[in-house]
N, C-alpha and C positions, 0 to 999 in steps of 0.2 A: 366390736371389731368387724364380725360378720356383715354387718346391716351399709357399714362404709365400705368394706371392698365389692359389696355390688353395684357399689356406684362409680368407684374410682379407679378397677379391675376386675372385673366379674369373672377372667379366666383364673384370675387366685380364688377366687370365691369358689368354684368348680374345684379345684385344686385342693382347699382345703375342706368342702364337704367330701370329696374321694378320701382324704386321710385318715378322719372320720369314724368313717364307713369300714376301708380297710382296718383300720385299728382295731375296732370294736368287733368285730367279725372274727379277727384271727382269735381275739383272746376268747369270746366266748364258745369258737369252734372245740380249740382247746380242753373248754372245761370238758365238753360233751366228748371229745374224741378219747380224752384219760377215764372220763366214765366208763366209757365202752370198753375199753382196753383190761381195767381192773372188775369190769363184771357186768357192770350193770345199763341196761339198752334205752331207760327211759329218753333220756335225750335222743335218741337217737329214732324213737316211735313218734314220740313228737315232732320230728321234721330240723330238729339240731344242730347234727352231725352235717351239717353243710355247712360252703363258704359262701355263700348267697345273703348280702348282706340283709334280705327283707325278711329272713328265718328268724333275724335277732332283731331286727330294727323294734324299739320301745319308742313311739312319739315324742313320749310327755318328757322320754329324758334325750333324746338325741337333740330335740329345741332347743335347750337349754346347754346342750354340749358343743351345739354350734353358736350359738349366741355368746357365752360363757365362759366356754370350756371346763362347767362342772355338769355332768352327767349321766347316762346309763343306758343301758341295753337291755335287754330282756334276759333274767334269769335264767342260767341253763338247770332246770330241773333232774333228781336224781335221786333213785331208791336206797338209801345206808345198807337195808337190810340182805342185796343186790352185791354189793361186794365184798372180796374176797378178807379185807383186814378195814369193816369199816371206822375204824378208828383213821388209823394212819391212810386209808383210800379216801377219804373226805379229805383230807392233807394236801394229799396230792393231787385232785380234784381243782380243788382251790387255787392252790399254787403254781397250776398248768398255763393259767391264764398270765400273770404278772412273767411268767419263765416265758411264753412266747412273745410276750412284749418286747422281753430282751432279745429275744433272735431276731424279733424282727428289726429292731434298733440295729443291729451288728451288722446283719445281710444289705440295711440299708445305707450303712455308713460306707461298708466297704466298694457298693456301688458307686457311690458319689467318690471316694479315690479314688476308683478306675475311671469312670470315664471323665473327670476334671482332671487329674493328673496326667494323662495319656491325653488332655486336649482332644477331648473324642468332641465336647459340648463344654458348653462356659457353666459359668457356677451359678448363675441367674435362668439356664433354661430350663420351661416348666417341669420338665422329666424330675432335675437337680431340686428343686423345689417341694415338689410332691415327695418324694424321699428323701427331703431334709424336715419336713412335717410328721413323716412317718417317724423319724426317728424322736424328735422331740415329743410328738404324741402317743409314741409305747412307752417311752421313759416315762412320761410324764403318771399316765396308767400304771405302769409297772409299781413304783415306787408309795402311786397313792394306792392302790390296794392288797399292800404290804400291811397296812396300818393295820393293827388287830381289834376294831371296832367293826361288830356287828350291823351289817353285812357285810362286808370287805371281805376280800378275801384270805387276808392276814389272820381276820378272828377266828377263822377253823384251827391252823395252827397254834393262835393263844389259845383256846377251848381245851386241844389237844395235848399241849402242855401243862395244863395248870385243873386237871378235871381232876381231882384228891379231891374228896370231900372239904375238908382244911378252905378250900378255894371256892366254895361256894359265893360267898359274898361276892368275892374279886368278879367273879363271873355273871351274877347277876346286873352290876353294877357297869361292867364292860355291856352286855346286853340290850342292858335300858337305858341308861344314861351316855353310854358311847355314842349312841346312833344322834339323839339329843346333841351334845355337843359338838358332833361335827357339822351338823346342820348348820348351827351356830356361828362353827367357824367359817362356813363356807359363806353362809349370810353377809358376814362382815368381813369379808375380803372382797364383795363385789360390792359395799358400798361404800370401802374407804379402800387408801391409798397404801392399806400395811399390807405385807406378805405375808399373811398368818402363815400360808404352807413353804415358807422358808426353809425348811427340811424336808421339801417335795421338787421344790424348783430347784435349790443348790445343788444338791446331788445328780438330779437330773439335766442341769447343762452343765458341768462336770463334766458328767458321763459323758455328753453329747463331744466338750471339748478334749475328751483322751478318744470316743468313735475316729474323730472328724481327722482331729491332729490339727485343731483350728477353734477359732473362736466362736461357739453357734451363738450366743447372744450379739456381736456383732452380726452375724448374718441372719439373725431373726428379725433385727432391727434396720438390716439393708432392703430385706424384703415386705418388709410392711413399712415400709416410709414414703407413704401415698402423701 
C-alpha cells in the first residue's frame, strides 16, 4: 500500500508515516514513563523517556510496519529488581503501552467530531486524515499487543497470572512456541487473502465505529481509493 501512495499521493504517504511514528512513540514513551513512575530509571538513562520519535525508531521493524503494517520499535528496557511490586510493575509496565493506544484513539476521535461536526474542516482534510490513522493505528496496536505471546505485551500479564508451578508447561509453551506461531500467522496473512487477525481488525474498527459514530471502514476505503 505504502510503495502506491507515493506515486498516486505522496501527501498520504507523509500522513501515514507521521501516524507511524506518532503511534509507536506514544506507546513506547509509555512503557518507559510507568517504569519510571513505579521505580525503576533504566529507560529513562537510556534516552527513553522522550517523545522524539528516533529514541524508539527500530529500522528493521518500522520497514515492515510501513510496508505492512506488521512491525515494531525498539524495546523499552527495564530493571524488575528496580521496582517497587516487581511482579504486578512489569504488569503495568506492559500494559502502559496498549492503555495509551486507547487514549490516544479517543482524544483522536473526539477531535475529528469537533471539527467535522462544527464544519470547522471537511472529513477528507489531511489534519481529518492523519487523526483518522491515528486512531485506526492505536487500535490496531492496542488490541494486537494484548495477545499474551511472548513478547507482547499481553504475555507479562499471562506470566503473571498463571506463574504456580502447576503452569509451568503452559508457560514454557506460550514462551517458545507463541512467538513461533505468530510469526506464522502473520506470514500468512501477508501472502493470502484470509484475515488470520480477524479478532484484531473486528474489534478494532468496531471500536473505531462506536470513537467516530460512523463507519471507519467505509472511510478507510474512501481514503485509500487511489
Amino acid at each position: 500500500m505504502f510503495l502506491s501512495l507515493i506515486s498516486s499521493s505522496p501527501m498520504l504517504a507523509v500522513v501515514w508515516i507521521a501516524a507511524i511514528l506518532a503511534s509507536l512513540t506514544v506507546h513506547e514513551f509509555s512503557h518507559a514513563l510507568v517504569s519510571k513512575l513505579r521505580g525503576d530509571a533504566t529507560a529513562e538513562r537510556e534516552g527513553r523517556l522522550t517523545l522524539n520519535p528516533l529514541s524508539h525508531l527500530d529500522i528493521m521493524g518500522f520497514i515492515p510496519m510501513l510496508l505492512f503494517g506488521f512491525g515494531w520499535a525498539k524495546p523499552v528496557p527495564y530493571n524488575p529488581y528496580n521496582l517497587k511490586n516487581p511482579k504486578w510493575d512489569s504488569v503495568l509496565i506492559a500494559l502502559a503501552g496498549p492503555f495509551s493506544n486507547l487514549v490516544v484513539a479517543t482524544v483522536s476521535a473526539l477531535i475529528i467530531r469537533y471539527l467535522v461536526g462544527n464544519q470547522i474542516i471537511t472529513d477528507l482534510n489531511l489534519l481529518v486524515v492523519f487523526l483518522f490513522l491515528l486512531i485506526i493505528l492505536n487500535l490496531f496496536l492496542a488490541f494486537f499487543n494484548v495477545i499474551p505471546i511472548h513478547p507482547l505485551d499481553g504475555s507479562k500479564l499471562f506470566f503473571a497470572i498463571f506463574d504456580a508451578p502447576r503452569y509451568a508447561a503452559l508457560r514454557q509453551f506460550v514462551a517458545v512456541r507463541g512467538p513461533q506461531i505468530l510469526f506464522f500467522a502473520i506470514i500468512l496473512s501477508l501472502i493470502s487473502n484470509y484475515d488470520i487477525f480477524f479478532f484484531i481488525s473486528g474489534p478494532a474498527f468496531a471500536t473505531c465505529d462506536v470513537l467516530l459514530g460512523d463507519s471507519c471502514a467505509g472511510f478507510f476505503n474512501a481514503i485509500f481509493s487511489f
